[in-house]
N, C-alpha and C positions, 0 to 999 in steps of 0.2 A: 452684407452689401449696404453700402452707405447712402442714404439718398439726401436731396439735396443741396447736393454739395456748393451750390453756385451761391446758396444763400448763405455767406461769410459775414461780417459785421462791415466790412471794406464795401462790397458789393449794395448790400442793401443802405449803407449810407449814400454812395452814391444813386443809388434808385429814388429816396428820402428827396437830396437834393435836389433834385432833377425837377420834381414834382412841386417846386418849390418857385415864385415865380423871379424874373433877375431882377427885378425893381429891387431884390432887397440881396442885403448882404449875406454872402454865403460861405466867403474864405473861412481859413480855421483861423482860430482867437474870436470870432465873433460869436454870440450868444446863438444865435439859430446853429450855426454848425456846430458847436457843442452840445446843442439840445440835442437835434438829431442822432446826432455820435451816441448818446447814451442811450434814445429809441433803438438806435441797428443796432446796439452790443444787445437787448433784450428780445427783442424778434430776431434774433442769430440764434439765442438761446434756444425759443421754443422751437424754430425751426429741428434743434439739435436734439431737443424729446421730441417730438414728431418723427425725426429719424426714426428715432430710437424706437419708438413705440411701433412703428409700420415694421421695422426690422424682426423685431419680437413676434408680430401676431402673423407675419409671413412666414418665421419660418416655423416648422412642423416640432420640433426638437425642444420649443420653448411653450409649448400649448399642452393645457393640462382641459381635462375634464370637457364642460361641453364646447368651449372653444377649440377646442380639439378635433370633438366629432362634426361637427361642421365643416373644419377646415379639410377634414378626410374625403367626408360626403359628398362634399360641391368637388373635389376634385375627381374621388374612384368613383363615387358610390356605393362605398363599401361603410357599415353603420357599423358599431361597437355591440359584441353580441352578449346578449342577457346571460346571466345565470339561470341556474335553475335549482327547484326545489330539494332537498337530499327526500329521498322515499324509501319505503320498506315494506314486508308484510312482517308482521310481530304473530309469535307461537303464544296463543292463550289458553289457558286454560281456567277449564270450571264452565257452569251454565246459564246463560244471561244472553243480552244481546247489546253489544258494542254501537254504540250509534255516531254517527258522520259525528265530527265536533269534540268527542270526548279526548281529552288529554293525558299525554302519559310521557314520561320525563326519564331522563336518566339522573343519576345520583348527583353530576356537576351542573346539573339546571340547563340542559339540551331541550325544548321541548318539543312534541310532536303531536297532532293532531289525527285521529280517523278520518278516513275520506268515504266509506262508505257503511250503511249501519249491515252488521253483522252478526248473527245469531252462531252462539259458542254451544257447542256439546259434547261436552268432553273438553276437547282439545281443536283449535283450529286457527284460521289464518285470520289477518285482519291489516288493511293497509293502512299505512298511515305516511303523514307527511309532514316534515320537520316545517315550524312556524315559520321561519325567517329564512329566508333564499340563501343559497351559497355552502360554503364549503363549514358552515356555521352546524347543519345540521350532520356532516360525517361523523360516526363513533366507531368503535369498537364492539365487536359480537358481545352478545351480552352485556350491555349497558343500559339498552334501554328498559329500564325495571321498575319504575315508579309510575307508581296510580294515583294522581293528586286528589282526587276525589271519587269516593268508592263504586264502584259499578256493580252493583245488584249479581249477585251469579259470578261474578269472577275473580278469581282468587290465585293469580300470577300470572304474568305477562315475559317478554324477554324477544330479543334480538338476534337469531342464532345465528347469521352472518353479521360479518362487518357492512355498515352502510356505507358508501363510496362516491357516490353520484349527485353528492350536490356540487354544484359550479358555481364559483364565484362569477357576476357579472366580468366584461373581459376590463383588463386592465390597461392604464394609460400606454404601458411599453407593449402591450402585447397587439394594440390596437395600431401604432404606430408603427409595430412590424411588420403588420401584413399591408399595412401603407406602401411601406420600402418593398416589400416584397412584389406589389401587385407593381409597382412603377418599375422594378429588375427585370421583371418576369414576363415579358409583354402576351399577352392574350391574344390570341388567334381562335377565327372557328375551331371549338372541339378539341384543342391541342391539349398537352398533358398538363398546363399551367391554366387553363380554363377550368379543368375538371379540382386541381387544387385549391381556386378560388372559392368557388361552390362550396366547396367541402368545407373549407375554414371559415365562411360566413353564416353558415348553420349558426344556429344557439347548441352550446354544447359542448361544439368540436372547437378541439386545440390545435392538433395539425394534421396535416394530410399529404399523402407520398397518390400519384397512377401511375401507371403500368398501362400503355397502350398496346394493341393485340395480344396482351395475356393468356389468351384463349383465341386466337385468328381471328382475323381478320375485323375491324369494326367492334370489337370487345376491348371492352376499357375495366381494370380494376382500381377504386379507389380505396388506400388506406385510409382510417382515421383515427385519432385518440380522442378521449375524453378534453373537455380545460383544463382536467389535473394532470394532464401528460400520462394516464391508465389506459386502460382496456375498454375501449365503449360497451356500452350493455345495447342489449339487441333492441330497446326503443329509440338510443340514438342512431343505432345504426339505420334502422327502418325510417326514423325519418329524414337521414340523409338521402338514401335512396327515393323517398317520393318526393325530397326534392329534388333530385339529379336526372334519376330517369323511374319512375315507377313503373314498377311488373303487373301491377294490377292482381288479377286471379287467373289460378293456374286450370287449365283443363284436365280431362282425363290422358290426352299423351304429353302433357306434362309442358303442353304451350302455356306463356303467359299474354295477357291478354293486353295489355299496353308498353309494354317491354320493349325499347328500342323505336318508339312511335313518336317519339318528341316529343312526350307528354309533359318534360320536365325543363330541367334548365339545359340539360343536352341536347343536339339536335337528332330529329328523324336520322336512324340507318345506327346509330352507338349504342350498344349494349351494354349500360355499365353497371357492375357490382360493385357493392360497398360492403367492405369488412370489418373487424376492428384488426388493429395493430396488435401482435402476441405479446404477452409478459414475458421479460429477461428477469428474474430472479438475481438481485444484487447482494451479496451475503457478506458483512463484514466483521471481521475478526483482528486485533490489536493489542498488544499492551501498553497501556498509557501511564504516565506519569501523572497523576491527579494533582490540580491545585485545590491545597486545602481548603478556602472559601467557597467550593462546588461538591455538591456530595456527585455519588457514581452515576445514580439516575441523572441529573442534574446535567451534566457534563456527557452521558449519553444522548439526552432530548435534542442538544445542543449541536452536536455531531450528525444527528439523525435530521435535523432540519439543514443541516447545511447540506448533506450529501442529496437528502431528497429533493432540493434545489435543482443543483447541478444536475441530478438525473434529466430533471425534467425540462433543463434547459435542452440538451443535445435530445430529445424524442423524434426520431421521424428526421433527423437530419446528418445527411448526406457526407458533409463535412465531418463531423464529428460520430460518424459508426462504429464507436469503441468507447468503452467506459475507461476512461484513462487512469491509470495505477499512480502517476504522479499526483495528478490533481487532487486523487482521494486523499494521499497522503497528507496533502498543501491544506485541504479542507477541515482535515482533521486537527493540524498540527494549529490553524488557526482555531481555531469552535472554543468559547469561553468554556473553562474549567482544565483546559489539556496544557499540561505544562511542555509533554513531548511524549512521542510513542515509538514503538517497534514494533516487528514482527506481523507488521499488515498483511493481510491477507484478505483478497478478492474472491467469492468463489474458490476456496482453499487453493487460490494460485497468487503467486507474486508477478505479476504480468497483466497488460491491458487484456478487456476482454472486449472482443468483438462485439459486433450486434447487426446482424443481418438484417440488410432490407432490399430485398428481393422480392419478385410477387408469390415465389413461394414462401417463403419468409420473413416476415418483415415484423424486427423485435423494436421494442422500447422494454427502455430499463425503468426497474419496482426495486424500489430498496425493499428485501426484505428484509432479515435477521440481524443488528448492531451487535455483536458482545467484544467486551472491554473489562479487559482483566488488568488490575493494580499492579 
């Protein structure tokens, strides 16, 4: 949208003029109307960046970072949701005691801190939490295995799950989705697009599907994922639930004690649960034509970021309830190092594979397994 528009160099000459008193000469060839002529050709000008600039900071599409969340906030309400820390409890062993602060590292310089002090005997647990927010602290089981500095008593450390649950802060598109989202989607009391707002303005959560009278009457189910489009772990789950509708504590016949009371962002009389989304296990198998300037790891890394992309594009979405057998291939046949492939195989099928979401089931897709044969 253009604004403006009336200030032309025509127009504001003539404005110039006007303001100009008749005692004095103002036809064209005389030096005042030439003077002026070249004042309106430059106040035309900045009129035309002024446009330009209002056009920009108006619309959503062109705003990055905190111009951005302002421009979201004064309009939804809706604020850009934090990341969070990646955490773990690490298997030590030996006898000593772990204190809050002590650091322990994986081999690529990951690091991690204790959060709480710890006495080992024998073998036991001890938490700890990657230094730097975000998807910075995720590893692989068994990696984290360095002790930068010795701890009295213990003598091996290690990681026996994968870490998963650090989140990046939300990001510019992903922020400006649920922008478009909340303005498509209009909100009503308690409707099904209320209880998905909620859910997606958590710190944490990436997206979310409900299911109204899932259970009769007044029962609401909400899915949700992680910000990495996974499986929420049962702390984020819990605390979508206390903020949607908290249960409080249960009694002995198995009442809960604020459950459906309004205590949250729901109102009195909605009983809602909060799940996580299941894992679809994405298995892909191929043989590729390697470009010689990528070795096979190389050209797999490559392939494995793309498609984990696109999984976690379509999570939780409606439109897109199938892992598409095309795309994977389009994914692949792009991914730096593939000169070209055959013999794809999804989940040992040649065919999209579905992905239920339902309230009895409701998948997102995990890439798991990449192999890529020469």
């Amino acid at each position: 949208m253009a604004y403006y528009t009336d200030k032309t160099k025509d127009n504001l000459q003539i404005e110039l003029l006007s303001n100009v008193s008749d005692d004095y000469e103002k036809t064209v060839g005389y030096p005042l109307y030439d003077t002026l002529k070249s004042v309106a050709i430059e106040i035309a000008n900045i009129y035309t960046e002024l446009s330009n600039t209002r056009e920009s900071i108006e619309n959503v599409d062109n705003l990055t970072g905190a111009d951005l969340e302002k421009f979201v906030e004064q309009r939804t309400g809706l604020q850009r949701k934090l990341g969070t820390y990646a955490s773990t409890n690490l298997t030590v062993n030996g006898n000593g005691t772990v204190k809050a602060g002590d650091k322990f590292d994986t081999k690529a310089g990951v690091e991690f801190a204790c959060t709480a002090d710890t006495t080992i005997n024998g073998t036991g647990l001890v938490p700890v939490q990657a230094l730097e927010i975000g998807t910075y602290g995720n590893t692989p089981a068994n990696t984290i295995t360095q002790i930068p500095v010795t701890i009295a008593g213990i003598t091996s450390i290690t990681n026996l799950n994968p870490v998963i649950n650090g989140i990046d802060n939300e990001s510019d598109d992903s922020l400006r989705e649920r922008y478009y989202t909340y303005l498509r989607n209009p909100i009503t009391s308690n409707n099904e697009n209320a209880f998905i707002n909620w859910a997606e303005s958590i710190d944490g959560v990436g997206r979310a599907k409900a299911f109204g009278c899932w259970q009769g009457k007044n029962s609401v189910l909400v899915i949700i994922c992680n910000g990495n489009m996974q499986v929420a772990d049962q702390t984020l789950i819990d605390t979508a639930q206390n903020a949607i509708d908290p249960k409080g504590t249960q009694d002995s016949n198995g009442n809960w004690s604020t459950w459906g009371l309004g205590k949250g962002l729901a109102s009195a009389g909605s009983f809602a649960t909060v799940q996580s989304a299941v894992a679809k296990n994405i298995n892909i198998t191929a043989n590729i034509t390697l470009d010689t300037n990528y070795t096979l790891d190389e050209a797999k890394k490559n392939v494995s970021d793309y498609i984990t992309g696109y999984l976690q594009s379509i999570a939780l979405d409606e439109k897109n309830n199938y892992v598409s057998y095309a795309k994977v291939g389009n994914l692949i046949f792009n991914a730096a190092g593939i000169q070209d492939y055959s013999n794809l195989k999804i989940n040992e099928a040649i065919t999209n594979i579905p992905l239920s979401l339902t309230s009895s089931l409701c998948e997102i897709p995990i890439l798991g397994t990449v192999s890529l044969s020469v």
